[in-house]
mmCIF file as Biopython writes it, N, C-alpha, C and O atoms, coordinates in Angstrom:
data_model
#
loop_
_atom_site.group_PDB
_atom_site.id
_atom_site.type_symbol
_atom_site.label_atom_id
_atom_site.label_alt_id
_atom_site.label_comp_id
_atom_site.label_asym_id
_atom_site.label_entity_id
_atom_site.label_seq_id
_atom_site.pdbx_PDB_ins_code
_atom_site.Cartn_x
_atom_site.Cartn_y
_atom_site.Cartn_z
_atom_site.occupancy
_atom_site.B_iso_or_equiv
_atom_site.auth_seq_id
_atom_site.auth_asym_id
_atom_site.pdbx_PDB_model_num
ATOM 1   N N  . UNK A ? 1  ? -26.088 63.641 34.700  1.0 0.0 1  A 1 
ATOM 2   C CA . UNK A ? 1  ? -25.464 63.570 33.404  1.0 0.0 1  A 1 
ATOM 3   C C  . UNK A ? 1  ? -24.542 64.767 33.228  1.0 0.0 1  A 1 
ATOM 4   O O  . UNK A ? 1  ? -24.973 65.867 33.570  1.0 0.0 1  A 1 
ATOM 5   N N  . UNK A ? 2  ? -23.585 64.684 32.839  1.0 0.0 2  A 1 
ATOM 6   C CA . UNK A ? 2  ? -22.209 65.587 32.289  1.0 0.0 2  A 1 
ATOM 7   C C  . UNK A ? 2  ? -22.107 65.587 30.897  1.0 0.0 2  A 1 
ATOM 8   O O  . UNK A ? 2  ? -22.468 64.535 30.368  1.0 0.0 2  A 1 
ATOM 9   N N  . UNK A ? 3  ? -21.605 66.727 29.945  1.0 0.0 3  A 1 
ATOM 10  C CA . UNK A ? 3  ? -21.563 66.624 28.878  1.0 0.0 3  A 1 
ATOM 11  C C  . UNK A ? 3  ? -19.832 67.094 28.664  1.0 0.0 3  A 1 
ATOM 12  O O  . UNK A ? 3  ? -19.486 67.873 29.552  1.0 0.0 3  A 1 
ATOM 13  N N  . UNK A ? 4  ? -18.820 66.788 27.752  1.0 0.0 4  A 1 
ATOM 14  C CA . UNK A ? 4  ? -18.040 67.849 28.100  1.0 0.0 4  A 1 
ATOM 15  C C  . UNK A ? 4  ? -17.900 68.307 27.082  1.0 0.0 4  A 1 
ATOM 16  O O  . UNK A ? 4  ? -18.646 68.150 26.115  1.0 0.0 4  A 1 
ATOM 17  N N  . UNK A ? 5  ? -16.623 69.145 27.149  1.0 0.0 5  A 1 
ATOM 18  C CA . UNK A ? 5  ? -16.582 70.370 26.189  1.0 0.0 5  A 1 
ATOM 19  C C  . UNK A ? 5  ? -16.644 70.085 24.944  1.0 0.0 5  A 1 
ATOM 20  O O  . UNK A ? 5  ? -17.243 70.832 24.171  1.0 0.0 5  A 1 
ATOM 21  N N  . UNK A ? 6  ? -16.094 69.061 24.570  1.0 0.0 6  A 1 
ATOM 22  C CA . UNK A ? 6  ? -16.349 68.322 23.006  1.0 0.0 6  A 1 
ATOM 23  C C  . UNK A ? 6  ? -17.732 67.903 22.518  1.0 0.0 6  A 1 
ATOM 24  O O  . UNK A ? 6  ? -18.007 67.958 21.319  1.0 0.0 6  A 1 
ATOM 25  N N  . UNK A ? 7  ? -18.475 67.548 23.296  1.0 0.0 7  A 1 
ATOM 26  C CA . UNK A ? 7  ? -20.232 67.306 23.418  1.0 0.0 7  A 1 
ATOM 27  C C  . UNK A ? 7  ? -20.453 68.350 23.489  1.0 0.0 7  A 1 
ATOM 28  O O  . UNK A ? 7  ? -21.444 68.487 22.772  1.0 0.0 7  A 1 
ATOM 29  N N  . UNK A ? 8  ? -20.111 69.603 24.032  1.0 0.0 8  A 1 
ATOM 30  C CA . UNK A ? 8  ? -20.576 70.826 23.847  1.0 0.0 8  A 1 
ATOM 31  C C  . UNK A ? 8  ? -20.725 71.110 22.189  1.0 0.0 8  A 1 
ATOM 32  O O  . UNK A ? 8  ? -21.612 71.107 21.335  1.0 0.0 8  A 1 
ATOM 33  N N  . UNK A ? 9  ? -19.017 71.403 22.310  1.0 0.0 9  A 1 
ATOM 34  C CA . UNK A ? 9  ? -19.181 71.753 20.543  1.0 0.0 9  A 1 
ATOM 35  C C  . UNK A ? 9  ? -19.429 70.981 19.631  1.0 0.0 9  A 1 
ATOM 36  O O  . UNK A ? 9  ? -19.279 71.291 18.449  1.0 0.0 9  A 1 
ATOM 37  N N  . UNK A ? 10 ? -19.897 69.718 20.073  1.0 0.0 10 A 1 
ATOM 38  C CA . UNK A ? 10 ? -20.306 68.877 18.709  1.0 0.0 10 A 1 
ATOM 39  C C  . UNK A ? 10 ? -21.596 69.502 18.938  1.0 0.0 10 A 1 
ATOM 40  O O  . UNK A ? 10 ? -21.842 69.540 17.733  1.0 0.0 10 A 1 
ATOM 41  N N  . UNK A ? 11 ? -22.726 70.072 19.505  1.0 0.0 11 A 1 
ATOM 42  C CA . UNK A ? 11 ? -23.689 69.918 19.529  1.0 0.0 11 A 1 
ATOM 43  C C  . UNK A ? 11 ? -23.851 71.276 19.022  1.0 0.0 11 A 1 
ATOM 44  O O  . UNK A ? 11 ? -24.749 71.528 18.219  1.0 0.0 11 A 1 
ATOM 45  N N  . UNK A ? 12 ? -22.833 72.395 19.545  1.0 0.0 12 A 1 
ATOM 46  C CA . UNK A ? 12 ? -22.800 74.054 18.831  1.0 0.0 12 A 1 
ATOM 47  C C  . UNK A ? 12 ? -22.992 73.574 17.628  1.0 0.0 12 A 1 
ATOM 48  O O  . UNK A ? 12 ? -24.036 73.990 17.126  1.0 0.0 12 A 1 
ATOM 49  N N  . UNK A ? 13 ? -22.377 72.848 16.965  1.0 0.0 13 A 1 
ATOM 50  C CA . UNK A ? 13 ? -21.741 72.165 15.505  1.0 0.0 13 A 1 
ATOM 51  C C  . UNK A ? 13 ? -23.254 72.120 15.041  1.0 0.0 13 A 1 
ATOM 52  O O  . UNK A ? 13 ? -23.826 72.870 14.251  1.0 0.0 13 A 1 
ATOM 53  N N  . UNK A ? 14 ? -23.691 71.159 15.667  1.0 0.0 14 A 1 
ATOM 54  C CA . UNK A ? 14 ? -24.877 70.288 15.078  1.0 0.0 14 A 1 
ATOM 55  C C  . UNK A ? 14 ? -26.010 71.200 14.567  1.0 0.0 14 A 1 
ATOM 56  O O  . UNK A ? 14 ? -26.642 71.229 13.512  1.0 0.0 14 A 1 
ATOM 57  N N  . UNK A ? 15 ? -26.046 72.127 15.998  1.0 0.0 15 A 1 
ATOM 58  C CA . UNK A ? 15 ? -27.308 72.755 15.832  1.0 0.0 15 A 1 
ATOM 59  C C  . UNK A ? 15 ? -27.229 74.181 14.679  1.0 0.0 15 A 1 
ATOM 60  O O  . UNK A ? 15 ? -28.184 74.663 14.070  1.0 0.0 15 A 1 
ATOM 61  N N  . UNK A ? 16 ? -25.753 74.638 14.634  1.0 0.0 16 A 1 
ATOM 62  C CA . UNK A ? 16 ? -25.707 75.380 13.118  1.0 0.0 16 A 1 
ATOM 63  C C  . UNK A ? 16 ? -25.938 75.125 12.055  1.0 0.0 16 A 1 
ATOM 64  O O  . UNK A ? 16 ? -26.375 75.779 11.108  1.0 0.0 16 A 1 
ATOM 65  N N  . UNK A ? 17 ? -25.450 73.500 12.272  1.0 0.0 17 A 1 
ATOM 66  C CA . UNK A ? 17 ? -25.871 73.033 10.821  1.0 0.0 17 A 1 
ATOM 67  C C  . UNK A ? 17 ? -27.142 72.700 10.408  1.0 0.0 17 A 1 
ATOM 68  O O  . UNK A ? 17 ? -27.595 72.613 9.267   1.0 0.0 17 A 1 
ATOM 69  N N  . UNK A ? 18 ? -27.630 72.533 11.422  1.0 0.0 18 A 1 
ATOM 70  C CA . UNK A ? 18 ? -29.370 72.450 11.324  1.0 0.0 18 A 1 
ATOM 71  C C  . UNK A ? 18 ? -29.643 73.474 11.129  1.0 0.0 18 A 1 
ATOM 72  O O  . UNK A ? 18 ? -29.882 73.652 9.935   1.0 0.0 18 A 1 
ATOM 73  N N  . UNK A ? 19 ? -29.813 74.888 12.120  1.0 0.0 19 A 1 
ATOM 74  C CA . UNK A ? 19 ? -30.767 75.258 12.152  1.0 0.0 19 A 1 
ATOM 75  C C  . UNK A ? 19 ? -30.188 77.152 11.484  1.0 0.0 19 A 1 
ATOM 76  O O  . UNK A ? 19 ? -30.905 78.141 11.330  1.0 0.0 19 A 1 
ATOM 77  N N  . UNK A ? 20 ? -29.052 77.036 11.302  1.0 0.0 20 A 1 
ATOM 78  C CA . UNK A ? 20 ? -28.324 78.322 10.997  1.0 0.0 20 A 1 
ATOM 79  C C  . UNK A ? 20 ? -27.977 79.173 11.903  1.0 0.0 20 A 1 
ATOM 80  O O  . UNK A ? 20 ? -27.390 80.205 11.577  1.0 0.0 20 A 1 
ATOM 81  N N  . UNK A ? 21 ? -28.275 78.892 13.187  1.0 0.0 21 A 1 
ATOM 82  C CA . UNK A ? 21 ? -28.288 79.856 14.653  1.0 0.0 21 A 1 
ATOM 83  C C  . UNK A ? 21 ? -27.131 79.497 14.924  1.0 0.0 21 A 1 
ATOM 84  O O  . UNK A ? 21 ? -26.947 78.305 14.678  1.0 0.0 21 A 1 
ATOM 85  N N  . UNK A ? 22 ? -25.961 80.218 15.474  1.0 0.0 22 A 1 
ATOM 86  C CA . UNK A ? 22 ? -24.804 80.001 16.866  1.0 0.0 22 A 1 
ATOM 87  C C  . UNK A ? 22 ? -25.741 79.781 18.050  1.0 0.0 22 A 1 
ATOM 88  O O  . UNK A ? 22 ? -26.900 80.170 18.196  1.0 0.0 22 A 1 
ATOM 89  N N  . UNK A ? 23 ? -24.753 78.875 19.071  1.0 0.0 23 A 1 
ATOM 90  C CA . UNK A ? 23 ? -25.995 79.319 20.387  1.0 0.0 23 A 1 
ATOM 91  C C  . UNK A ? 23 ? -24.626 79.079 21.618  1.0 0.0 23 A 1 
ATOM 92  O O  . UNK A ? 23 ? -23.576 78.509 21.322  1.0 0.0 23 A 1 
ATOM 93  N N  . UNK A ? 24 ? -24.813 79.424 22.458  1.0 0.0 24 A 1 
ATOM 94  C CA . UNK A ? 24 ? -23.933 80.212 23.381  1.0 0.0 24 A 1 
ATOM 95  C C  . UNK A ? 24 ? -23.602 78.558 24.173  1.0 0.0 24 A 1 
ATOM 96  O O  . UNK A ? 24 ? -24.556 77.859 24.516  1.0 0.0 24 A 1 
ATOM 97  N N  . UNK A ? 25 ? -22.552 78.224 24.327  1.0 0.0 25 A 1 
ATOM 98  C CA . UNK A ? 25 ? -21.675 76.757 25.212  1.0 0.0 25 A 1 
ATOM 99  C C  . UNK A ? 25 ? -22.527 76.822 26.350  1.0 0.0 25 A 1 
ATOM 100 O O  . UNK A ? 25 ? -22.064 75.899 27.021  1.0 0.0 25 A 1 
ATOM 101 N N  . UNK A ? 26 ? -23.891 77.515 27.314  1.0 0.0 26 A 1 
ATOM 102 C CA . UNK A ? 26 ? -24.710 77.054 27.912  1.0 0.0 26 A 1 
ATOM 103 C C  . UNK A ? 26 ? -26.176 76.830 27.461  1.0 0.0 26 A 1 
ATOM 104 O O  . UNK A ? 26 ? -27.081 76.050 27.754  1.0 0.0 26 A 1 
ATOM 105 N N  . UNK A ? 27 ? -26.012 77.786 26.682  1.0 0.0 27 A 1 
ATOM 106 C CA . UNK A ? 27 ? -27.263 76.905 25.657  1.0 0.0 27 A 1 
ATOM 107 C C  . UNK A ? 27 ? -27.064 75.738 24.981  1.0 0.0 27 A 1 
ATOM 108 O O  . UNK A ? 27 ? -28.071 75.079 24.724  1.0 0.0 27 A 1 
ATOM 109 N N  . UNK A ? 28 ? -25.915 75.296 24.606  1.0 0.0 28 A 1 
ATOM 110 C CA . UNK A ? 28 ? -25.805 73.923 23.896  1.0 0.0 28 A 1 
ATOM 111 C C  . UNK A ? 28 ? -25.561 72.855 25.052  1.0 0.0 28 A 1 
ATOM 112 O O  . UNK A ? 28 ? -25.753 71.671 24.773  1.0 0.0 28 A 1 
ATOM 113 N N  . UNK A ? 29 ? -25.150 73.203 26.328  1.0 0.0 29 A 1 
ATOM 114 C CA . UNK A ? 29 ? -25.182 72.204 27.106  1.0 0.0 29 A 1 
ATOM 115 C C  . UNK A ? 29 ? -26.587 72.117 27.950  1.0 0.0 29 A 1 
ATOM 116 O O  . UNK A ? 29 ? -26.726 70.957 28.339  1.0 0.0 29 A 1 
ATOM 117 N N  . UNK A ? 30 ? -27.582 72.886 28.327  1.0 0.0 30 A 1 
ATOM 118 C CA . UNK A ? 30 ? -28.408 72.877 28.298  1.0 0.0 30 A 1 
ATOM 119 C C  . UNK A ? 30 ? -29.324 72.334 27.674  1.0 0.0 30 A 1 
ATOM 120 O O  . UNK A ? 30 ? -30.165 71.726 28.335  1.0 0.0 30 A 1 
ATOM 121 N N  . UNK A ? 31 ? -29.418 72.372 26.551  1.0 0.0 31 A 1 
ATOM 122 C CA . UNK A ? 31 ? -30.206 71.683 25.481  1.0 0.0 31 A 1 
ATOM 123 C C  . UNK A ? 31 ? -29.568 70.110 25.191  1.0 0.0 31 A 1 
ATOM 124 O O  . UNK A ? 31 ? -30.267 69.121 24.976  1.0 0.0 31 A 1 
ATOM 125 N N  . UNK A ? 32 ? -28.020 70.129 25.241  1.0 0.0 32 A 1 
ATOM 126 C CA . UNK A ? 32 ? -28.221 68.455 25.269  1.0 0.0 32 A 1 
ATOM 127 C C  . UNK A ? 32 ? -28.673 67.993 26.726  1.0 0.0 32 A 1 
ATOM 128 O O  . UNK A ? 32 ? -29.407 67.034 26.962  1.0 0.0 32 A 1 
ATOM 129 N N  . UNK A ? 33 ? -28.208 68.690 27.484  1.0 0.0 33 A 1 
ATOM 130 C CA . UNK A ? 33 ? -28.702 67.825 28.600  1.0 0.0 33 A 1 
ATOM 131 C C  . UNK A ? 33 ? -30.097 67.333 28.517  1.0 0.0 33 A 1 
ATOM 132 O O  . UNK A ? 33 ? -30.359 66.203 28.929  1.0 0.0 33 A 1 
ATOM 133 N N  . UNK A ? 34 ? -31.012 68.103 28.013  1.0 0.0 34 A 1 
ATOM 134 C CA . UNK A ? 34 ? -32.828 67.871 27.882  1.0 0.0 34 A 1 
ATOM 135 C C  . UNK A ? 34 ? -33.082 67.085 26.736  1.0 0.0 34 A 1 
ATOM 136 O O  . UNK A ? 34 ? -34.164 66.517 26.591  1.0 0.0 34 A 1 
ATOM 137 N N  . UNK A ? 35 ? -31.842 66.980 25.615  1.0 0.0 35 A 1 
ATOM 138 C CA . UNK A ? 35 ? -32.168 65.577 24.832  1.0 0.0 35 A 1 
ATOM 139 C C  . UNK A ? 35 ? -31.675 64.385 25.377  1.0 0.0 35 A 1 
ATOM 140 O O  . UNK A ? 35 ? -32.336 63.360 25.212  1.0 0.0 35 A 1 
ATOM 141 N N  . UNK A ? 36 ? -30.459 64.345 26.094  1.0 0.0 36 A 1 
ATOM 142 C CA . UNK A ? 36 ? -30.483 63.081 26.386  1.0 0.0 36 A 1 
ATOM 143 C C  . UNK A ? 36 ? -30.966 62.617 27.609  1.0 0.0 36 A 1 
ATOM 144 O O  . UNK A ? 36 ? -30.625 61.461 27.860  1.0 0.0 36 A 1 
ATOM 145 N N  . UNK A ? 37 ? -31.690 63.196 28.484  1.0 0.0 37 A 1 
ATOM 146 C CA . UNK A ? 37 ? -33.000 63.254 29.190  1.0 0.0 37 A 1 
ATOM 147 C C  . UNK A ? 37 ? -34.567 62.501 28.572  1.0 0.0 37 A 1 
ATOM 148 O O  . UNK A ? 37 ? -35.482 61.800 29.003  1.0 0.0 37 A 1 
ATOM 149 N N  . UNK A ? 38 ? -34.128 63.210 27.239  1.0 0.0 38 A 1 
ATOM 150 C CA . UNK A ? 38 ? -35.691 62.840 26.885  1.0 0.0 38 A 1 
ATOM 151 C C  . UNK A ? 38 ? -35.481 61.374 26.197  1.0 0.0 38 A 1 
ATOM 152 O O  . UNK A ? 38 ? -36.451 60.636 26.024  1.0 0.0 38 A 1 
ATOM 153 N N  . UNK A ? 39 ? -34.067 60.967 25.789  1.0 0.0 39 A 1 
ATOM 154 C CA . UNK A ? 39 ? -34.218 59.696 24.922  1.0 0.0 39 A 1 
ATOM 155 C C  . UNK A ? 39 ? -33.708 58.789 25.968  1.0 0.0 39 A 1 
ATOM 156 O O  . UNK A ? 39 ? -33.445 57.614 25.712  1.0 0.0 39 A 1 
ATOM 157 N N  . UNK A ? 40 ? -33.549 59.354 27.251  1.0 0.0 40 A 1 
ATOM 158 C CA . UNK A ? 40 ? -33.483 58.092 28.072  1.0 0.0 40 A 1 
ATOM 159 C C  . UNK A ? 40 ? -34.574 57.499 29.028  1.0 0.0 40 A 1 
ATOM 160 O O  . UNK A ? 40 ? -34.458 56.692 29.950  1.0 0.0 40 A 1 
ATOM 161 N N  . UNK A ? 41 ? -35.781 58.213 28.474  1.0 0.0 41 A 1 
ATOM 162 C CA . UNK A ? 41 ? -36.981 58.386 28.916  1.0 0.0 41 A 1 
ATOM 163 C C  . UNK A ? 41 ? -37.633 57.848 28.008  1.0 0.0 41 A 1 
ATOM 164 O O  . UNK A ? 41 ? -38.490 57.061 28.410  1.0 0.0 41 A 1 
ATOM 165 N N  . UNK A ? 42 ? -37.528 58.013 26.630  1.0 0.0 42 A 1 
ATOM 166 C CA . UNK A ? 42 ? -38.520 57.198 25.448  1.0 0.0 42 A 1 
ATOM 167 C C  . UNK A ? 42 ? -37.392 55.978 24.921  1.0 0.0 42 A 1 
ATOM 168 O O  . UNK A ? 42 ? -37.842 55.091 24.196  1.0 0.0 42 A 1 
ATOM 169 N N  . UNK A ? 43 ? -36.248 55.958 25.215  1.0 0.0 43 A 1 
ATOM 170 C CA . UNK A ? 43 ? -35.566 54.678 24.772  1.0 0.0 43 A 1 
ATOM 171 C C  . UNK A ? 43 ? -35.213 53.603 25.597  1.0 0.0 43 A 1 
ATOM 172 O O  . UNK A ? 43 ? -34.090 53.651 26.098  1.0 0.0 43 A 1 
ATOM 173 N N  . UNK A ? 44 ? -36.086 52.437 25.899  1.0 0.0 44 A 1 
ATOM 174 C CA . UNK A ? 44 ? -36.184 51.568 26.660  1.0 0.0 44 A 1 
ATOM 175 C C  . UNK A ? 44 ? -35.732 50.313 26.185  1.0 0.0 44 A 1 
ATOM 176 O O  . UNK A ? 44 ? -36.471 49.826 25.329  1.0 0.0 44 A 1 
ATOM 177 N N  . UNK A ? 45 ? -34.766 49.668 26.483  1.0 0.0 45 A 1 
ATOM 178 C CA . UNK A ? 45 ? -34.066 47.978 24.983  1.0 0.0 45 A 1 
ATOM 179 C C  . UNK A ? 45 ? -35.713 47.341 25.568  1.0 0.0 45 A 1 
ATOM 180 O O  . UNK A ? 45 ? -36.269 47.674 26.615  1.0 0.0 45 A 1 
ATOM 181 N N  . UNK A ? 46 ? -36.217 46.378 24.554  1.0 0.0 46 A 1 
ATOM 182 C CA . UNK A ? 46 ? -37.167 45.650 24.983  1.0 0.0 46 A 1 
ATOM 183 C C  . UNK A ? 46 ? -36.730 44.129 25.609  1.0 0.0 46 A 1 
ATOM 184 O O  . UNK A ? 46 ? -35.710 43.604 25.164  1.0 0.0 46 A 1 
ATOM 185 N N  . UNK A ? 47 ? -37.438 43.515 26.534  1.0 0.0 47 A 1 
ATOM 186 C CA . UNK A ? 47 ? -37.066 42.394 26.384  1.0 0.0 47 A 1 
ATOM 187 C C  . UNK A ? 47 ? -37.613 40.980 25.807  1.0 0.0 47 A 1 
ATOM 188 O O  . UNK A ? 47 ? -38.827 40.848 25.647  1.0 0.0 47 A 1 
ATOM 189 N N  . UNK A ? 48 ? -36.781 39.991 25.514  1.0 0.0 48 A 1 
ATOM 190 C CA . UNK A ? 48 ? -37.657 38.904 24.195  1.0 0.0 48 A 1 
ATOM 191 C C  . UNK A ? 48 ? -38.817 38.585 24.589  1.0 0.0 48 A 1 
ATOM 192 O O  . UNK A ? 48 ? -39.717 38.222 23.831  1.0 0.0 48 A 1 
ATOM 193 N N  . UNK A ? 49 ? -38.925 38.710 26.047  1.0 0.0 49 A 1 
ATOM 194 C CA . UNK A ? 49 ? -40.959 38.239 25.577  1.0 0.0 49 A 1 
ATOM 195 C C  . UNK A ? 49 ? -41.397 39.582 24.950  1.0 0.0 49 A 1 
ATOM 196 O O  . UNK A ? 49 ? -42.004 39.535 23.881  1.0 0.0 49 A 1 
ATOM 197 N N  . UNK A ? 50 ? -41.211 40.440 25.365  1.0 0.0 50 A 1 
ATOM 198 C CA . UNK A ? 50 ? -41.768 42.051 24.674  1.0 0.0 50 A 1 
ATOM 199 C C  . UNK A ? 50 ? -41.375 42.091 23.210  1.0 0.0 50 A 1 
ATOM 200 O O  . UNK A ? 50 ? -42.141 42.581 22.381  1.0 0.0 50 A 1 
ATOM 201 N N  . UNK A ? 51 ? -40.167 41.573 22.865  1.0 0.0 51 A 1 
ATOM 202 C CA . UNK A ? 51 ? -39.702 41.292 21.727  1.0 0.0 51 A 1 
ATOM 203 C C  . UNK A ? 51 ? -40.820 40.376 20.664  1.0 0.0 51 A 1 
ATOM 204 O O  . UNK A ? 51 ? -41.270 40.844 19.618  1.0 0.0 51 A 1 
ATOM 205 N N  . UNK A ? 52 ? -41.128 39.014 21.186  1.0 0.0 52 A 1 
ATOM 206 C CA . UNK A ? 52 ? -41.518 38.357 20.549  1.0 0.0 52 A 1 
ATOM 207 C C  . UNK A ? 52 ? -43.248 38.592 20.304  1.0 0.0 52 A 1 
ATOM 208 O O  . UNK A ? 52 ? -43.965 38.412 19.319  1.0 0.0 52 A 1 
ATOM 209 N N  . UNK A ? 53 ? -43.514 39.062 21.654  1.0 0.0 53 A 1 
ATOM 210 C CA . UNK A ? 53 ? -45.143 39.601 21.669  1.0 0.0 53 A 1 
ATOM 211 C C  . UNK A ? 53 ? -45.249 40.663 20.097  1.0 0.0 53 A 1 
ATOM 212 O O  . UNK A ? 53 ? -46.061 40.519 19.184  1.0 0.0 53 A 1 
ATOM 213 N N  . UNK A ? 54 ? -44.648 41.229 20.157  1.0 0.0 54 A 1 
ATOM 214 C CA . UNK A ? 54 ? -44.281 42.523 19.191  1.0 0.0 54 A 1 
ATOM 215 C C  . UNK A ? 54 ? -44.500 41.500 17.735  1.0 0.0 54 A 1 
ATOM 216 O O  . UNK A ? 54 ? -45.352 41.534 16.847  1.0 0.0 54 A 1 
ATOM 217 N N  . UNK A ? 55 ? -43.428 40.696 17.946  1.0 0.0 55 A 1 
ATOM 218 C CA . UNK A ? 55 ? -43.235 40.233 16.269  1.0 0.0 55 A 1 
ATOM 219 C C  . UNK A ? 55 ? -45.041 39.282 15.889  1.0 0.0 55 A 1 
ATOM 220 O O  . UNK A ? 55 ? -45.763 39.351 14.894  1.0 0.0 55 A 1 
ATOM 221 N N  . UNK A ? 56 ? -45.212 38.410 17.319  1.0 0.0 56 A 1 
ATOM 222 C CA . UNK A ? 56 ? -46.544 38.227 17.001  1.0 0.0 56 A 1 
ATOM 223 C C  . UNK A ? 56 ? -47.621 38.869 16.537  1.0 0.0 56 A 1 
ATOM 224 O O  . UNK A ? 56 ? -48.163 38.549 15.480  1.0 0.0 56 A 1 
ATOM 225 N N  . UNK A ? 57 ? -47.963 39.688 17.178  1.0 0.0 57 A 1 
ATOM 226 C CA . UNK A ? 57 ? -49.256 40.720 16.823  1.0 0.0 57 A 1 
ATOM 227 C C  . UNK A ? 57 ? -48.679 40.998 15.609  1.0 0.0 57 A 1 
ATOM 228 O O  . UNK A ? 57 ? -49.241 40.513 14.628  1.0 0.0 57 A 1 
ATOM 229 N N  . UNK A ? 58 ? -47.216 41.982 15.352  1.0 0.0 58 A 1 
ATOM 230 C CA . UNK A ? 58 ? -47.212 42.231 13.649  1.0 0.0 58 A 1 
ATOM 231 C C  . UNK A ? 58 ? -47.919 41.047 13.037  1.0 0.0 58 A 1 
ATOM 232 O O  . UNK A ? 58 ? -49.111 41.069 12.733  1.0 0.0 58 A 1 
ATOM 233 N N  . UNK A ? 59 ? -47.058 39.933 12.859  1.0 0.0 59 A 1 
ATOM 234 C CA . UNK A ? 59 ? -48.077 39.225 11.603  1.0 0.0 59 A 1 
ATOM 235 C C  . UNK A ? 59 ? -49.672 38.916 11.928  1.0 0.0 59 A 1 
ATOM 236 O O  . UNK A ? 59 ? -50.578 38.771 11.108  1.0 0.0 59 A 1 
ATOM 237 N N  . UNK A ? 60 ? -49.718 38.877 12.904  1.0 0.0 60 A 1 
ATOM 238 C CA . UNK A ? 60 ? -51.118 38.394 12.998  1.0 0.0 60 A 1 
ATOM 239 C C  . UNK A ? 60 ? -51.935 40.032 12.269  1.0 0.0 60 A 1 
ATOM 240 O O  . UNK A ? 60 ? -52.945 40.021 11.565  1.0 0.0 60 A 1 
ATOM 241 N N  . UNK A ? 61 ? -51.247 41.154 12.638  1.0 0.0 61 A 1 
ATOM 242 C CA . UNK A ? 61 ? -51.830 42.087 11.840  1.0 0.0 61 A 1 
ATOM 243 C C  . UNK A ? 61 ? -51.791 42.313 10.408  1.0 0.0 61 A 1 
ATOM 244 O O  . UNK A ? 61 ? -52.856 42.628 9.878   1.0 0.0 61 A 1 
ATOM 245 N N  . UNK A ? 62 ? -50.665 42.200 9.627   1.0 0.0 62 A 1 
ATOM 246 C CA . UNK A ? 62 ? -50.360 41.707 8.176   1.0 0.0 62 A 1 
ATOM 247 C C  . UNK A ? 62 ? -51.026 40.672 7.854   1.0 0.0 62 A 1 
ATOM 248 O O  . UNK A ? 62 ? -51.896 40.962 7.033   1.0 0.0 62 A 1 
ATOM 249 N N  . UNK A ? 63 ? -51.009 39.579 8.135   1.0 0.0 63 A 1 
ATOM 250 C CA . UNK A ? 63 ? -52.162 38.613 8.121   1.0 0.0 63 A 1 
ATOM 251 C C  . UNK A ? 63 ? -53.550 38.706 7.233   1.0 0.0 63 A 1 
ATOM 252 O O  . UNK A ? 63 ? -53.858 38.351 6.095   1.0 0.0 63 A 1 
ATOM 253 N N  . UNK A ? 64 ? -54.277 39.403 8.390   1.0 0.0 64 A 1 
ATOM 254 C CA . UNK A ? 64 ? -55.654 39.982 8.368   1.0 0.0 64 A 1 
ATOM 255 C C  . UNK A ? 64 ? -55.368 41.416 7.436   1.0 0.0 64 A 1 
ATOM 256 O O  . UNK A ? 64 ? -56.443 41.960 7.183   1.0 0.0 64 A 1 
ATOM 257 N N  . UNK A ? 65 ? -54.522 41.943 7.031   1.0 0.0 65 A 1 
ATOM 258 C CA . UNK A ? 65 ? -54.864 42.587 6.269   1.0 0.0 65 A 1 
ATOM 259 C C  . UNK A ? 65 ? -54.152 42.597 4.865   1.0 0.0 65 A 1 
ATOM 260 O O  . UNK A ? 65 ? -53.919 43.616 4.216   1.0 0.0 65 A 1 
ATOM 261 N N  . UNK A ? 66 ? -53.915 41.609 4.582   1.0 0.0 66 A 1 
ATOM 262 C CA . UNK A ? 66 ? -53.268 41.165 3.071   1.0 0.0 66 A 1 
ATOM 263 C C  . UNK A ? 66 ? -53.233 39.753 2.728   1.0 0.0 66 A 1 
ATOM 264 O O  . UNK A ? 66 ? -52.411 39.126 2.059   1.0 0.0 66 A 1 
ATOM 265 N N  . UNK A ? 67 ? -54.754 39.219 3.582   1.0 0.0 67 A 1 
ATOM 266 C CA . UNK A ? 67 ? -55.112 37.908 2.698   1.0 0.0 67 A 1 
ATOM 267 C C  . UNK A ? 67 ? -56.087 38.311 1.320   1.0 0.0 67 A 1 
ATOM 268 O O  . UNK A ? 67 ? -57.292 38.507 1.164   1.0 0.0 67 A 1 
ATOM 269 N N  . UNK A ? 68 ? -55.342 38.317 0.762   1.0 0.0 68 A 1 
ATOM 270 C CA . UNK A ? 68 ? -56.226 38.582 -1.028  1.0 0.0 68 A 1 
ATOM 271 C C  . UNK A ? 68 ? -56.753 37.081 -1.607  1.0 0.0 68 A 1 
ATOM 272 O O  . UNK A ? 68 ? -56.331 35.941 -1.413  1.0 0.0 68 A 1 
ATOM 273 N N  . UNK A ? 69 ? -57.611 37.492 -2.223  1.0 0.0 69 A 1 
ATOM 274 C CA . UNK A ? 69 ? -58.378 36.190 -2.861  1.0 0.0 69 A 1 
ATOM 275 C C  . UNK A ? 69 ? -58.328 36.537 -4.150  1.0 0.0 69 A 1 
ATOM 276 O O  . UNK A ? 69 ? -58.390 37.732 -4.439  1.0 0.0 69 A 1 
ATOM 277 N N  . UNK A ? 70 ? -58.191 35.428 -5.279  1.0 0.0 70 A 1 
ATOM 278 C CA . UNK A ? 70 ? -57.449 35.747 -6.687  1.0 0.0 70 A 1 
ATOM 279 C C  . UNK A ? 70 ? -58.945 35.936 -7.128  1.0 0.0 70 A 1 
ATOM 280 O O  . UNK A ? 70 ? -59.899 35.319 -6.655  1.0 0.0 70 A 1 
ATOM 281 N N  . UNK A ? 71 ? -58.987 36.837 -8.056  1.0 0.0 71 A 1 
ATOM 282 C CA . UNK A ? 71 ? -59.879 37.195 -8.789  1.0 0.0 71 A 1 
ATOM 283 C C  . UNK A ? 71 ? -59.925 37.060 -10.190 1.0 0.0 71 A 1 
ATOM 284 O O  . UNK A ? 71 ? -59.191 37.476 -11.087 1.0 0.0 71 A 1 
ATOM 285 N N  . UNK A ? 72 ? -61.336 36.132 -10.171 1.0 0.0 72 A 1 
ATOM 286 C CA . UNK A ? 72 ? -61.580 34.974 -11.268 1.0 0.0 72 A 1 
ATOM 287 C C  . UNK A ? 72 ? -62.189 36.082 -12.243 1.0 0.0 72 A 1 
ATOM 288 O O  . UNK A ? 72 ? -62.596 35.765 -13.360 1.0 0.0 72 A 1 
#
C-alpha cells in the first residue's frame, strides 16, 4: 500500500482536528498505513448467502424477543 502526499496531509489534517497534536509526514504516513491495514483486515463485503443467513437469524431473534401478549 502507498499513500501519497495528499493522503498524507489529509490525514496531518485529520488527526489535528481530532486530536490537537501536529504529527510529523512520517508519522501520518505511518499511521495511515496501519489503518488501512487494519480495515482491510476487519472489512470483508459479505456474500448473499452470508447476507441472507444474517437477515434470518435477525428476525428469528426479534421474533423471540418482542412477541408481547396483550394484557387483559
Amino acid at each position: 500500500m502507498v499513500l501519497s502526499d495528499e493522503d498524507i496531509k489529509s490525514f496531518q489534517d485529520l488527526y489535528r482536528s481530532n486530536f490537537g497534536k501536529e504529527i510529523s509526514k512520517e508519522d501520518a504516513y505511518e499511521s495511515g498505513i496501519k489503518l488501512l491495514r487494519l480495515m482491510s483486515l476487519a472489512y470483508k463485503p459479505m456474500t448473499q448467502t452470508e447476507y441472507d443467513f444474517v437477515q434470518k437469524h435477525r428476525k428469528e431473534i426479534l421474533k423471540d424477543n418482542f412477541s408481547f401478549e396483550p394484557i387483559v
